[in-house]
PyMOL Python script that loads the backbone (N, CA, C, O; Angstrom):
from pymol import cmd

cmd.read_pdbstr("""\
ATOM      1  N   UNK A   1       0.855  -1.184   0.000  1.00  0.00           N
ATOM      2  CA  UNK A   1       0.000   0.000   0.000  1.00  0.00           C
ATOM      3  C   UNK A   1       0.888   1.230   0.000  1.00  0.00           C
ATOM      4  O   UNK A   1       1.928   1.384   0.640  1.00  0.00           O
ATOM      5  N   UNK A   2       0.184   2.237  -0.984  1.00  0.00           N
ATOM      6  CA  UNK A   2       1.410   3.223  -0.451  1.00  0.00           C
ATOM      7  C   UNK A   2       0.592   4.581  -0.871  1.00  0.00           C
ATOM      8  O   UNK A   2      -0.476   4.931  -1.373  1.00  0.00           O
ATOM      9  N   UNK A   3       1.902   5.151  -0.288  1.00  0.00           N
ATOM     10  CA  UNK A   3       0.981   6.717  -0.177  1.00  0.00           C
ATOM     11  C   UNK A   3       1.281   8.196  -0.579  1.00  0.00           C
ATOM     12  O   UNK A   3       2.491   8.420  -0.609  1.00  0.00           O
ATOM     13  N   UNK A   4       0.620   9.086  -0.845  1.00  0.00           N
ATOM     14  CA  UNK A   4       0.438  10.034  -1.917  1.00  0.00           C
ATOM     15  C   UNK A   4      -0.543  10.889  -1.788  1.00  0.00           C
ATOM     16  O   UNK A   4      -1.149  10.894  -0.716  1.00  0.00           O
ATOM     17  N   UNK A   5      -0.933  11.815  -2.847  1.00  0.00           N
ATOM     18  CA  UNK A   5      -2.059  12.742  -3.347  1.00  0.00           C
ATOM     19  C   UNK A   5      -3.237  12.156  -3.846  1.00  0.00           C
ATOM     20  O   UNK A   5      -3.156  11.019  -4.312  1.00  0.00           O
ATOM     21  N   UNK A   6      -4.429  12.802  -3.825  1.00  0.00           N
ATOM     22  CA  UNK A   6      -5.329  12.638  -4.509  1.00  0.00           C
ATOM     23  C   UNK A   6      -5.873  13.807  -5.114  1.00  0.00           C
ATOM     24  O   UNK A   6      -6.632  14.355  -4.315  1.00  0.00           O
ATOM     25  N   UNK A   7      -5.808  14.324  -6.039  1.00  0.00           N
ATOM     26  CA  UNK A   7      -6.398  15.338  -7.034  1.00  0.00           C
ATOM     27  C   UNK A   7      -7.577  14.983  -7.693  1.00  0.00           C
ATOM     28  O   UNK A   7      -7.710  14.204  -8.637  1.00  0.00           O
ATOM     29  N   UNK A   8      -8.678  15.838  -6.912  1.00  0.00           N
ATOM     30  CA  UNK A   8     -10.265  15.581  -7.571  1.00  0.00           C
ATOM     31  C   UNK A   8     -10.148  16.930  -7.979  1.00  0.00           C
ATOM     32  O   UNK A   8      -9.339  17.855  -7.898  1.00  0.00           O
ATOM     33  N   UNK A   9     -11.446  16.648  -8.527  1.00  0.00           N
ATOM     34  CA  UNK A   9     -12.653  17.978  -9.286  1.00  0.00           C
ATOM     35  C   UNK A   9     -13.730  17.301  -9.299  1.00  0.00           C
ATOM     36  O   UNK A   9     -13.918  16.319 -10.017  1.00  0.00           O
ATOM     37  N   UNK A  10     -14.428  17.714  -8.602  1.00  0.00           N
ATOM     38  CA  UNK A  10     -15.727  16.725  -8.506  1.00  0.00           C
ATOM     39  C   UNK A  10     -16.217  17.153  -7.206  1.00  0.00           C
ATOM     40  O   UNK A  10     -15.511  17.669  -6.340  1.00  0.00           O
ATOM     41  N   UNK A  11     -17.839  16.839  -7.085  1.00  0.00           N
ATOM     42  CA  UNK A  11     -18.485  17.101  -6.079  1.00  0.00           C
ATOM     43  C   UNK A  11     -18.789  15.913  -5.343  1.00  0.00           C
ATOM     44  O   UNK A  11     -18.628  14.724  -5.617  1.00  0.00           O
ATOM     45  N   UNK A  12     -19.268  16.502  -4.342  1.00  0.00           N
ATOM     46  CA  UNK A  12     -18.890  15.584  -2.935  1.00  0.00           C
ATOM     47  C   UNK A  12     -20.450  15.349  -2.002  1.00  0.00           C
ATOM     48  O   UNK A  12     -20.950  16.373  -1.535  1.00  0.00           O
ATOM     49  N   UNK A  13     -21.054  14.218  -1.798  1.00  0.00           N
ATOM     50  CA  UNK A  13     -21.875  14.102  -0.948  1.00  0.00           C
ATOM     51  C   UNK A  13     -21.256  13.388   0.259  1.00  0.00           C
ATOM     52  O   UNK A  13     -20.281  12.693  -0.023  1.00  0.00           O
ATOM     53  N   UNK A  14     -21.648  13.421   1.627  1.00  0.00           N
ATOM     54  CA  UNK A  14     -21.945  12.555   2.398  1.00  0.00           C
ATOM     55  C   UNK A  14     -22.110  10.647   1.810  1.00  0.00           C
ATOM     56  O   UNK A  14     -23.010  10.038   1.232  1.00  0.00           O
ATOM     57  N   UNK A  15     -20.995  10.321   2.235  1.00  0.00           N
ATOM     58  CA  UNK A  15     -20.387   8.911   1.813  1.00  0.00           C
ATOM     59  C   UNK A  15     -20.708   8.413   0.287  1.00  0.00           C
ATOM     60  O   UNK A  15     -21.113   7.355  -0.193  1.00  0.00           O
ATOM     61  N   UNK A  16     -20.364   9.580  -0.196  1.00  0.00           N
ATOM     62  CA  UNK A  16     -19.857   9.115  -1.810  1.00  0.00           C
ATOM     63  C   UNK A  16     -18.879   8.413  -1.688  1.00  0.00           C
ATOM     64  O   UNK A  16     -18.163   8.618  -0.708  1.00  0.00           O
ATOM     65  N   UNK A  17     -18.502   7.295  -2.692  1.00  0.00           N
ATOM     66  CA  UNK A  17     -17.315   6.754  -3.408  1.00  0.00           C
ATOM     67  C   UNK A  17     -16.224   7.753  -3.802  1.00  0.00           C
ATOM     68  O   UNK A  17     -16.435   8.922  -4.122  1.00  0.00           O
ATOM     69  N   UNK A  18     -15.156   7.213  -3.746  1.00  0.00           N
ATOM     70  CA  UNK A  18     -13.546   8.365  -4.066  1.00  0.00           C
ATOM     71  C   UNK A  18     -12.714   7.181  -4.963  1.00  0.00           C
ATOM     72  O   UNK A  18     -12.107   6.255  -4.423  1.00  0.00           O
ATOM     73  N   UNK A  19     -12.807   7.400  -6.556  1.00  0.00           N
ATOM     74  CA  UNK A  19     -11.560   6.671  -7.084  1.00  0.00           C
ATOM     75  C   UNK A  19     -10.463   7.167  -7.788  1.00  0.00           C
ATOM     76  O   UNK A  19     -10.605   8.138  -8.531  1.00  0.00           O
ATOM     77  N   UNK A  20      -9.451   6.651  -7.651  1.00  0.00           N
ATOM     78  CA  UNK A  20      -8.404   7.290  -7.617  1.00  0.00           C
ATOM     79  C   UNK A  20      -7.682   6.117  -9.083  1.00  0.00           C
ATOM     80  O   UNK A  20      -7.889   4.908  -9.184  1.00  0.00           O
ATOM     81  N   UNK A  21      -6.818   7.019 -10.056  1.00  0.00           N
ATOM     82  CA  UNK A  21      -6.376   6.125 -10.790  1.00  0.00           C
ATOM     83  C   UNK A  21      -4.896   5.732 -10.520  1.00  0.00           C
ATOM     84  O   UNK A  21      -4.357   6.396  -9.635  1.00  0.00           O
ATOM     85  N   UNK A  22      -3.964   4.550 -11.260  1.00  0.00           N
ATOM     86  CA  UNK A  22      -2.975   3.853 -10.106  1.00  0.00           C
ATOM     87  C   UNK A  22      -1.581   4.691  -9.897  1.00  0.00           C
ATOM     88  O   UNK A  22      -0.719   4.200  -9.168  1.00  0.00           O
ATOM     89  N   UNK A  23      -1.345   6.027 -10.572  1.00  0.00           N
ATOM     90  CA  UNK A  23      -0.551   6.779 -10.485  1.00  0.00           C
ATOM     91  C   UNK A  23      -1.111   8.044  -9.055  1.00  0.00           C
ATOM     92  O   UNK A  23      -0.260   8.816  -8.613  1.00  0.00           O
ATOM     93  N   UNK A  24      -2.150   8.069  -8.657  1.00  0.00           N
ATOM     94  CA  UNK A  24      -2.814   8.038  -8.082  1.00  0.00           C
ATOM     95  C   UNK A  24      -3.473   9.782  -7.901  1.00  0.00           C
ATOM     96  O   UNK A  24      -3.460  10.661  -7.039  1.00  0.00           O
ATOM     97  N   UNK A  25      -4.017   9.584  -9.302  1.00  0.00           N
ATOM     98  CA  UNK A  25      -4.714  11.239  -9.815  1.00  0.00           C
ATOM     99  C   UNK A  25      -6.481  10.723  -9.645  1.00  0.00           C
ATOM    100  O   UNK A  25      -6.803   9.536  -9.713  1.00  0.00           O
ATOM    101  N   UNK A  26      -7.260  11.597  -9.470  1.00  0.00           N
ATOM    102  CA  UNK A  26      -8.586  11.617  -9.615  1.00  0.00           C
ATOM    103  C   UNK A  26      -8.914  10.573 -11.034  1.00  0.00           C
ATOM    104  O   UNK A  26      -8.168  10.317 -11.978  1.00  0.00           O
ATOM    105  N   UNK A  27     -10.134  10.170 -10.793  1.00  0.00           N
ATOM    106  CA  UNK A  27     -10.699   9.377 -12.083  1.00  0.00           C
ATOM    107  C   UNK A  27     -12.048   8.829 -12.032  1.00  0.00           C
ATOM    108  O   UNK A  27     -12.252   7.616 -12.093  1.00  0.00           O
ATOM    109  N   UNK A  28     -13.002   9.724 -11.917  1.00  0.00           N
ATOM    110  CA  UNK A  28     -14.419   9.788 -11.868  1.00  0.00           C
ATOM    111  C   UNK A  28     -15.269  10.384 -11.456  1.00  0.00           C
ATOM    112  O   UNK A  28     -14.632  11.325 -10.983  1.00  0.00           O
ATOM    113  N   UNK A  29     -16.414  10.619 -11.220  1.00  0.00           N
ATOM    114  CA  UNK A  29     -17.259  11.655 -10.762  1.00  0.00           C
ATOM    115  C   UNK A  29     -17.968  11.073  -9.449  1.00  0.00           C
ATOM    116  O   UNK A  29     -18.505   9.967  -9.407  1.00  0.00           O
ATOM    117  N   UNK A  30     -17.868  12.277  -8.027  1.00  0.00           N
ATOM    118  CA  UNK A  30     -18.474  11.968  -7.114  1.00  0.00           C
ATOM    119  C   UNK A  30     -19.869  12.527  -6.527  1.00  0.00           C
ATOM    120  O   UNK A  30     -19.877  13.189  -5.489  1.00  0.00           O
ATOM    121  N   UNK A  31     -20.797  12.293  -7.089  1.00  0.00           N
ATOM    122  CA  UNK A  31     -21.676  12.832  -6.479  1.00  0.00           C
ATOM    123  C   UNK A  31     -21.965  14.066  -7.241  1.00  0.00           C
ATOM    124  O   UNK A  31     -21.637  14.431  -8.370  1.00  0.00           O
ATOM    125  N   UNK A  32     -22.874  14.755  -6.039  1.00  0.00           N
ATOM    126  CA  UNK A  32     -23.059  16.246  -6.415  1.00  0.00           C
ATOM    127  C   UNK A  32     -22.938  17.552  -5.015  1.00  0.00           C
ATOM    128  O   UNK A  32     -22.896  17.296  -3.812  1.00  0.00           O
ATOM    129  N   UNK A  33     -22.910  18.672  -5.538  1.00  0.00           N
ATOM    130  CA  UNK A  33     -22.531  19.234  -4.606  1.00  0.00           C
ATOM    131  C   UNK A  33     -23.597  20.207  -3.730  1.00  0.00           C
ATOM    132  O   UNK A  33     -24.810  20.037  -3.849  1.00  0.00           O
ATOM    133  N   UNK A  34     -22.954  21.395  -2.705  1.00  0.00           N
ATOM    134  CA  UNK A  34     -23.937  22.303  -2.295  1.00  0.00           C
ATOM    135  C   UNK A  34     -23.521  23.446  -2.482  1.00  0.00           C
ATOM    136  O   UNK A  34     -23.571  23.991  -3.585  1.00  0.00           O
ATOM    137  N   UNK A  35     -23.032  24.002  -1.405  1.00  0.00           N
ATOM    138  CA  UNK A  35     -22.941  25.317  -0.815  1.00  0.00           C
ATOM    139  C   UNK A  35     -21.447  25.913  -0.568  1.00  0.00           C
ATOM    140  O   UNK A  35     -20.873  26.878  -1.071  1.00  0.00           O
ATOM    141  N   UNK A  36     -21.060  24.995   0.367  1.00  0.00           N
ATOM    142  CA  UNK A  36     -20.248  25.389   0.943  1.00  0.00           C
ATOM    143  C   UNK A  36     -18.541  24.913   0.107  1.00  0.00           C
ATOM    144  O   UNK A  36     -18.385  23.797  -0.388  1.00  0.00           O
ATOM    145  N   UNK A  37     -17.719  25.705   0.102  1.00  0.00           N
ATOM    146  CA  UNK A  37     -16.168  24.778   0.012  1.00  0.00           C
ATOM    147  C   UNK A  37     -15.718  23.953   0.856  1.00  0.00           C
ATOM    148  O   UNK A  37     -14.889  23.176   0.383  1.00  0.00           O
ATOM    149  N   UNK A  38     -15.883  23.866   1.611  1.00  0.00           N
ATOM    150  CA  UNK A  38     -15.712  22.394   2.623  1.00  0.00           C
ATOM    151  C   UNK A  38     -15.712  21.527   2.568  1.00  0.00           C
ATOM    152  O   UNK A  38     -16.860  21.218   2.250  1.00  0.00           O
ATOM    153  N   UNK A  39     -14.819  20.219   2.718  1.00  0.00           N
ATOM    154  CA  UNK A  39     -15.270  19.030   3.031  1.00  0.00           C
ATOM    155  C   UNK A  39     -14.189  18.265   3.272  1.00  0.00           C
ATOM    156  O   UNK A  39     -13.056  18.265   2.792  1.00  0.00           O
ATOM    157  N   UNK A  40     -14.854  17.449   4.300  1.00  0.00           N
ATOM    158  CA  UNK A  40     -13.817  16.792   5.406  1.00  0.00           C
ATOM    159  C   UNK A  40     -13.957  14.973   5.270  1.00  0.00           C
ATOM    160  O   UNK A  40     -14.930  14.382   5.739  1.00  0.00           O
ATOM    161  N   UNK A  41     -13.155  14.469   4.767  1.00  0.00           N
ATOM    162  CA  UNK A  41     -13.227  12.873   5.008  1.00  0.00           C
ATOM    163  C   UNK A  41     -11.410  12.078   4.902  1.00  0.00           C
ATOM    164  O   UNK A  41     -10.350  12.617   4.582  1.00  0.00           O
ATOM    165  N   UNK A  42     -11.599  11.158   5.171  1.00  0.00           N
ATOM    166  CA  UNK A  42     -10.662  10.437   5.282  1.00  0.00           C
ATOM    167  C   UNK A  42     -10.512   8.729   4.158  1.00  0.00           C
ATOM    168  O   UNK A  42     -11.197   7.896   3.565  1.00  0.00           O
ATOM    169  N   UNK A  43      -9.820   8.912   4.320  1.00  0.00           N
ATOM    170  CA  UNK A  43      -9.269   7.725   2.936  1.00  0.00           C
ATOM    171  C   UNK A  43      -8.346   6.260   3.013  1.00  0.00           C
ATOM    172  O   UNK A  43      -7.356   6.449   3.720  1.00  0.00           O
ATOM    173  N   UNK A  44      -8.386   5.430   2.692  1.00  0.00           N
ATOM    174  CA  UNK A  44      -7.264   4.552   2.536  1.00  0.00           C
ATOM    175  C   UNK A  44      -7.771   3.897   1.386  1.00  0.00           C
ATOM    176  O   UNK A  44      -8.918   3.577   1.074  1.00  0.00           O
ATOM    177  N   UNK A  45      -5.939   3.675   0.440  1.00  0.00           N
ATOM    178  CA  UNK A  45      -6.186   3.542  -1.037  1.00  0.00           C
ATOM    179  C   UNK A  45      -5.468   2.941  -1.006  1.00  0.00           C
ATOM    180  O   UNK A  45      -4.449   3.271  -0.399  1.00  0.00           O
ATOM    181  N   UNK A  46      -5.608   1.138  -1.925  1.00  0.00           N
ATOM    182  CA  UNK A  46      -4.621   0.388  -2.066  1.00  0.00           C
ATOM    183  C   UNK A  46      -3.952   0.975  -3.312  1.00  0.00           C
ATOM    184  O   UNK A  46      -4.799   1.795  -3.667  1.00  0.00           O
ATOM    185  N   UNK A  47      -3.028   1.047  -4.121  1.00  0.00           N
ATOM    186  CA  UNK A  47      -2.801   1.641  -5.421  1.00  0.00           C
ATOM    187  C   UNK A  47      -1.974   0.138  -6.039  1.00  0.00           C
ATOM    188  O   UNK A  47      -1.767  -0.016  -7.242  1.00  0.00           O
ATOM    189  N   UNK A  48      -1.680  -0.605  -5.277  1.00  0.00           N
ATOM    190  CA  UNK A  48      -1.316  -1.646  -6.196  1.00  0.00           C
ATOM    191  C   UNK A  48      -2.843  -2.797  -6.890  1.00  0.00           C
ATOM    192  O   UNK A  48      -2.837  -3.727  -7.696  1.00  0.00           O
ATOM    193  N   UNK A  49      -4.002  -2.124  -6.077  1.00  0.00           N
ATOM    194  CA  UNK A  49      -5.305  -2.501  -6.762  1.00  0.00           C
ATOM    195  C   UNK A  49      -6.491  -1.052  -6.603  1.00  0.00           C
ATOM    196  O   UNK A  49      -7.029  -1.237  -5.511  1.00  0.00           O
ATOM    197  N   UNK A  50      -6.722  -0.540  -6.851  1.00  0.00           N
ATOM    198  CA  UNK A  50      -6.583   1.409  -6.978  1.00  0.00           C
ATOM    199  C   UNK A  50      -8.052   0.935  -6.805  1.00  0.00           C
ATOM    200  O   UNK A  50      -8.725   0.592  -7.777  1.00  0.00           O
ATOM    201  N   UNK A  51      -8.369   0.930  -5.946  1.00  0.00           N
ATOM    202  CA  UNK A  51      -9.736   0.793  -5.031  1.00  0.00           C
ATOM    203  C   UNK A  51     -10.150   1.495  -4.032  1.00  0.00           C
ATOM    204  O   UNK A  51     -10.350   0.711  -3.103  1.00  0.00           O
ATOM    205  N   UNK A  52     -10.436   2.788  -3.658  1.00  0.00           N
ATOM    206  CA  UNK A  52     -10.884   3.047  -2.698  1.00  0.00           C
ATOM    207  C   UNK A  52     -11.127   2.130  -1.217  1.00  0.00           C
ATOM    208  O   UNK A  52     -12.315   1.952  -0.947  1.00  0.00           O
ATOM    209  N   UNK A  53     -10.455   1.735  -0.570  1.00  0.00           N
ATOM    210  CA  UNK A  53     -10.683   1.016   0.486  1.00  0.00           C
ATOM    211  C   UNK A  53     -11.387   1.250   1.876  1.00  0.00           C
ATOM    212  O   UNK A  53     -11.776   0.440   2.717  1.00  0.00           O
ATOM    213  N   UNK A  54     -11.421   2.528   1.841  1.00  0.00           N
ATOM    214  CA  UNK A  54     -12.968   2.941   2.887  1.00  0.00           C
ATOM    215  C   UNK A  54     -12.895   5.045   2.680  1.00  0.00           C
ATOM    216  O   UNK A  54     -11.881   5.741   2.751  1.00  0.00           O
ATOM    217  N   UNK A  55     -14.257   5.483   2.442  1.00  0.00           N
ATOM    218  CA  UNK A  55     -13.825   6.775   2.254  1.00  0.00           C
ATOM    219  C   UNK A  55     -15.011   7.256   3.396  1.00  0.00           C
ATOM    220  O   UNK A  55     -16.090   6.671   3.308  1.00  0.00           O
ATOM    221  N   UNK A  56     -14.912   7.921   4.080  1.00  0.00           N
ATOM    222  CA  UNK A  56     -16.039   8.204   5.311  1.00  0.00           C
ATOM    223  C   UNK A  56     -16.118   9.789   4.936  1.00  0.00           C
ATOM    224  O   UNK A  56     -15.119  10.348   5.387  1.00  0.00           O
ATOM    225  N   UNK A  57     -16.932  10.635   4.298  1.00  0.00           N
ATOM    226  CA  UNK A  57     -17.303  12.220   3.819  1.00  0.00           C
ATOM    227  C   UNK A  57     -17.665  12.522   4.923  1.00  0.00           C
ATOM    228  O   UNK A  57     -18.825  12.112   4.927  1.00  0.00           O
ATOM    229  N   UNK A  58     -17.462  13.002   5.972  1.00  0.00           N
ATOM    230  CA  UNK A  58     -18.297  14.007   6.807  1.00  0.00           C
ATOM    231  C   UNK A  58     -18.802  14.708   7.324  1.00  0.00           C
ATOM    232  O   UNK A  58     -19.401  14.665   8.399  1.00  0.00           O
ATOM    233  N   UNK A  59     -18.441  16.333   5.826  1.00  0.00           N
ATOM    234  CA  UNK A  59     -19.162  17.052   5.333  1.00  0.00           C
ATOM    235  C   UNK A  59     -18.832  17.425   3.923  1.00  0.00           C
ATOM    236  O   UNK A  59     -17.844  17.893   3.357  1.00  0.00           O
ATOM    237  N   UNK A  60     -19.626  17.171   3.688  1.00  0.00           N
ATOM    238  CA  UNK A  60     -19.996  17.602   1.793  1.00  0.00           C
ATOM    239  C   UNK A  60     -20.877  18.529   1.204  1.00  0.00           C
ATOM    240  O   UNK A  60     -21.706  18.198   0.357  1.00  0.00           O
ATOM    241  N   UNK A  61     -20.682  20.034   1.750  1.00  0.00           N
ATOM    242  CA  UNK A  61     -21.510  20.684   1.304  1.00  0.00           C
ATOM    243  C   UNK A  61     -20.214  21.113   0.106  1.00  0.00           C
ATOM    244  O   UNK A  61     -19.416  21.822   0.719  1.00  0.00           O
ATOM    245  N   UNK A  62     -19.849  20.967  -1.042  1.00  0.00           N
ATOM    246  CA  UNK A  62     -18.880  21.369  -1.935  1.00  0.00           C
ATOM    247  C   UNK A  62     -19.571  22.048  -3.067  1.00  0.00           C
ATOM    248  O   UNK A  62     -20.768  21.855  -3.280  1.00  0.00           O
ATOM    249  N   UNK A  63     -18.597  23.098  -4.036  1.00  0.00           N
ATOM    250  CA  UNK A  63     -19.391  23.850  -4.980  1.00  0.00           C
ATOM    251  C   UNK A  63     -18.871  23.205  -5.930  1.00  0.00           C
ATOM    252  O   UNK A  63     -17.894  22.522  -5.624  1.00  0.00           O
ATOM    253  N   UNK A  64     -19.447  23.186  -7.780  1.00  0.00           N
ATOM    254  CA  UNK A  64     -19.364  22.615  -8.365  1.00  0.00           C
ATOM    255  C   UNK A  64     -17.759  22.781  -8.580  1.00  0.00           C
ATOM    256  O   UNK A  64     -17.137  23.725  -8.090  1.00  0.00           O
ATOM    257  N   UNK A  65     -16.962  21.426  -9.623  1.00  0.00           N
ATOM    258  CA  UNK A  65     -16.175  21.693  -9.424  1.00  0.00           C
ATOM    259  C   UNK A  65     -14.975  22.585  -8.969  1.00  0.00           C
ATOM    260  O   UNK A  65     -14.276  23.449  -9.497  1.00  0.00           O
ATOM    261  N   UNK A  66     -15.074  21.857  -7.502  1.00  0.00           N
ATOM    262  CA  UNK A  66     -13.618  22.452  -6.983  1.00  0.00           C
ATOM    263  C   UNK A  66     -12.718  21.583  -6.757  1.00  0.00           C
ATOM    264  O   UNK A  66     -12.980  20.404  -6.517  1.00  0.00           O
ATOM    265  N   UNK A  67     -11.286  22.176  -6.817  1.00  0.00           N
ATOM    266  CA  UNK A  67     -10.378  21.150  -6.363  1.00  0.00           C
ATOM    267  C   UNK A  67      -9.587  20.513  -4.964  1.00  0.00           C
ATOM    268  O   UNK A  67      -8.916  21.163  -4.163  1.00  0.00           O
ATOM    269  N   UNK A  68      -9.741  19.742  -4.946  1.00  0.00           N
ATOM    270  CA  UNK A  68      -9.220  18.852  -3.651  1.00  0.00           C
ATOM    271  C   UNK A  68      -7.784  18.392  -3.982  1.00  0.00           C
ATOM    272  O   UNK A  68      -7.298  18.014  -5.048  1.00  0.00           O
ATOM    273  N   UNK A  69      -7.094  18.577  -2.398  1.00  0.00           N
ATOM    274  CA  UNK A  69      -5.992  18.000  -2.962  1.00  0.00           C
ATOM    275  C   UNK A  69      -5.578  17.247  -1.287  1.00  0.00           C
ATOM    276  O   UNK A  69      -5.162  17.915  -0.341  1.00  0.00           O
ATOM    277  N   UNK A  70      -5.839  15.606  -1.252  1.00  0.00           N
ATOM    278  CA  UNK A  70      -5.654  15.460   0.274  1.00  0.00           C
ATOM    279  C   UNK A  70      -4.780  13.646  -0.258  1.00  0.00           C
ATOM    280  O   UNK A  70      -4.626  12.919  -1.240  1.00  0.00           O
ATOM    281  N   UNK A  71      -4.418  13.741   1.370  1.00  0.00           N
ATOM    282  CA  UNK A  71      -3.309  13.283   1.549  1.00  0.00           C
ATOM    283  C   UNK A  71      -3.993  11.957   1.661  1.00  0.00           C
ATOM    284  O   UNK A  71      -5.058  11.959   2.279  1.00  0.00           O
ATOM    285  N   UNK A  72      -3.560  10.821   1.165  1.00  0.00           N
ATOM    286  CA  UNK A  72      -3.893   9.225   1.654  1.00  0.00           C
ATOM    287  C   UNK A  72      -2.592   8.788   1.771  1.00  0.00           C
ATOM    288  O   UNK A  72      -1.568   9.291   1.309  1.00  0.00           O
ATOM    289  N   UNK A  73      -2.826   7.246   2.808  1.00  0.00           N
ATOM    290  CA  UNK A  73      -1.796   6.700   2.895  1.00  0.00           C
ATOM    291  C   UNK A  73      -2.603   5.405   3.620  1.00  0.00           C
ATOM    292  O   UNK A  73      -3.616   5.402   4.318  1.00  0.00           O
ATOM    293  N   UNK A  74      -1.714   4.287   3.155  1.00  0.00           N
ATOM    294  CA  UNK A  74      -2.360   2.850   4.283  1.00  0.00           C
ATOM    295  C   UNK A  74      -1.214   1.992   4.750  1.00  0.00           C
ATOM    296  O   UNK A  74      -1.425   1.024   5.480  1.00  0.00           O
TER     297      UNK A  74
END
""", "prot")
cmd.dss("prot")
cmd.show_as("cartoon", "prot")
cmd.util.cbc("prot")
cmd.orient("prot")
């Protein structure tokens, strides 16, 4: 497992899915967004099988694409 960046653009609900491709850049669309720029969750990403392995959102009020740039590691 190893660890790195994740670069989205994409909006964010309350326990949306997060996938990440194996160089480990954004690669799909999450959801949709609200209000606020905010949002707070946590991650672990296998990248030798680029699976999201648990993503917990626990706040997602986000405006349409914005960018994220947060830290995973497992």
């Amino acid at each position: 497992v190893k660890s790195g960046i994740v670069n989205a653009t994409a909006n964010m609900y309350v326990g949306d899915d997060l996938f990440v491709t194996d160089d480990g850049t954004f690669a799909g669309t999450v959801g949709v967004g609200g209000a606020s720029p905010s949002v707070n969750y946590g991650i672990n990403i296998d990248l030798d099988n680029p699976i999201v392995r648990g993503v917990n959102v626990i706040s997602a009020a986000v405006p349409t694409n914005f960018n994220h740039y947060g830290f995973y590691s497992g």
